[in-house]
C-alpha positions as CSV (number, residue, x, y, z in Angstrom):
1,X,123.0,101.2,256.0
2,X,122.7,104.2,257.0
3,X,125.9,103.8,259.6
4,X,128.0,103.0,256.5
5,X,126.8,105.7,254.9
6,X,127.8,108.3,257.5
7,X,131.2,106.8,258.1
8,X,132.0,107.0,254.1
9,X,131.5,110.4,254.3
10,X,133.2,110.9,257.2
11,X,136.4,108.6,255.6
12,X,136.3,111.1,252.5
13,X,136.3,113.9,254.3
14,X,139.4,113.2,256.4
15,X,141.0,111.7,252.9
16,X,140.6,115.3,251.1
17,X,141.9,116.7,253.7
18,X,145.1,114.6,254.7
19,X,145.4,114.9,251.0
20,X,144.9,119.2,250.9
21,X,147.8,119.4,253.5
22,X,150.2,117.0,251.9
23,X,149.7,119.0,248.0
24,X,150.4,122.1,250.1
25,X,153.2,120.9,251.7
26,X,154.8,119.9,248.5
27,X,153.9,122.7,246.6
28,X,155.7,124.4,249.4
29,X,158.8,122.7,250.0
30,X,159.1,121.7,245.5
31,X,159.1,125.8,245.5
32,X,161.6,126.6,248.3
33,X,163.9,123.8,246.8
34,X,163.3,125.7,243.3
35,X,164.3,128.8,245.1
36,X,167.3,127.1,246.6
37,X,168.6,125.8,243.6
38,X,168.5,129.0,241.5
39,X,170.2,130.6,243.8
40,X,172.9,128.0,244.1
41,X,173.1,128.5,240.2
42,X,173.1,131.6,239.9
43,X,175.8,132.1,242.6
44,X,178.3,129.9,240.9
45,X,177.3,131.5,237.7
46,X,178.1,134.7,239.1
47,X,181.1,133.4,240.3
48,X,182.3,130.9,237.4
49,X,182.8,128.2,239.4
50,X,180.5,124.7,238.9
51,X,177.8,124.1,241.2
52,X,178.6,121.1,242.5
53,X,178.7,120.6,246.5
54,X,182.5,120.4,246.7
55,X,182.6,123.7,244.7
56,X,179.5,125.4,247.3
57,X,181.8,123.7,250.6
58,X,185.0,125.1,249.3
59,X,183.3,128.9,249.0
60,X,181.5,128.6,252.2
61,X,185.1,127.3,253.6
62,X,186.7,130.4,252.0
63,X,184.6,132.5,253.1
64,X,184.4,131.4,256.6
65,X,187.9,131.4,257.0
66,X,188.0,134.9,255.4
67,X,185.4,136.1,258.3
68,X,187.5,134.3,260.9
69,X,190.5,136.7,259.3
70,X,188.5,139.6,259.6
71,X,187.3,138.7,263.5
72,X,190.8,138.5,264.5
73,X,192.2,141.8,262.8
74,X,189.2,143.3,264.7
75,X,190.5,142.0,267.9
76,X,194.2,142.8,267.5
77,X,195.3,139.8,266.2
78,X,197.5,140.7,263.3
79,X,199.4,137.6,262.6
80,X,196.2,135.5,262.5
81,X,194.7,137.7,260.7
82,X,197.2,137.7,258.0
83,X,197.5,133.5,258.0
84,X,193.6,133.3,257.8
85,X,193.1,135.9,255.5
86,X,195.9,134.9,253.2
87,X,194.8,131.5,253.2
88,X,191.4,132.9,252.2
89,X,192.5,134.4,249.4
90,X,194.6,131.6,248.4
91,X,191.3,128.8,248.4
92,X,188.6,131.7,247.1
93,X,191.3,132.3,244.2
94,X,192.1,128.7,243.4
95,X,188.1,127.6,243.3
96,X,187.7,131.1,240.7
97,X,190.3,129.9,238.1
């Protein structure tokens, strides 16, 4: 009996504490998702556009190609530049209407 004993204990020792790290990981990763999501909201708030994944793809798309604009007018580029940047403009304008 006492064998059963010492093995429960043992059992409900390892349970708490499987059961500690798995709360703290979701109490970390329900927080960061939180975060995550606020700040998507507030960004399209900000921004007046929905926040909806198309919407957050076609700004990061903007913006990326706006960057790529950028790059190239920084290393003498002009005419991509312009295209990219223009084109930019043209998606970051039509997702803010």
């Amino acid at each position: 009996m006492q064998a059963n004993g010492f093995f429960n204990e043992v059992g409900q020792v390892i349970g708490d504490l499987i059961r500690t790290v798995v709360e703290f990981l979701l109490a970390i990763f329900t927080n960061f998702f939180g975060a995550l999501e606020e700040f998507v909201d507030g960004l399209s708030r900000s921004l007046g556009i929905n926040a909806s994944f198309f919407s957050i793809l076609v700004l990061v798309v903007g913006l990326w190609l706006l960057w790529r604009g950028i790059r190239a007018l920084l290393r003498g580029s002009l005419l991509g530049a312009i295209v990219r940047i223009v084109l930019a403009l043209i998606i970051l304008s039509w997702l803010m209407m």
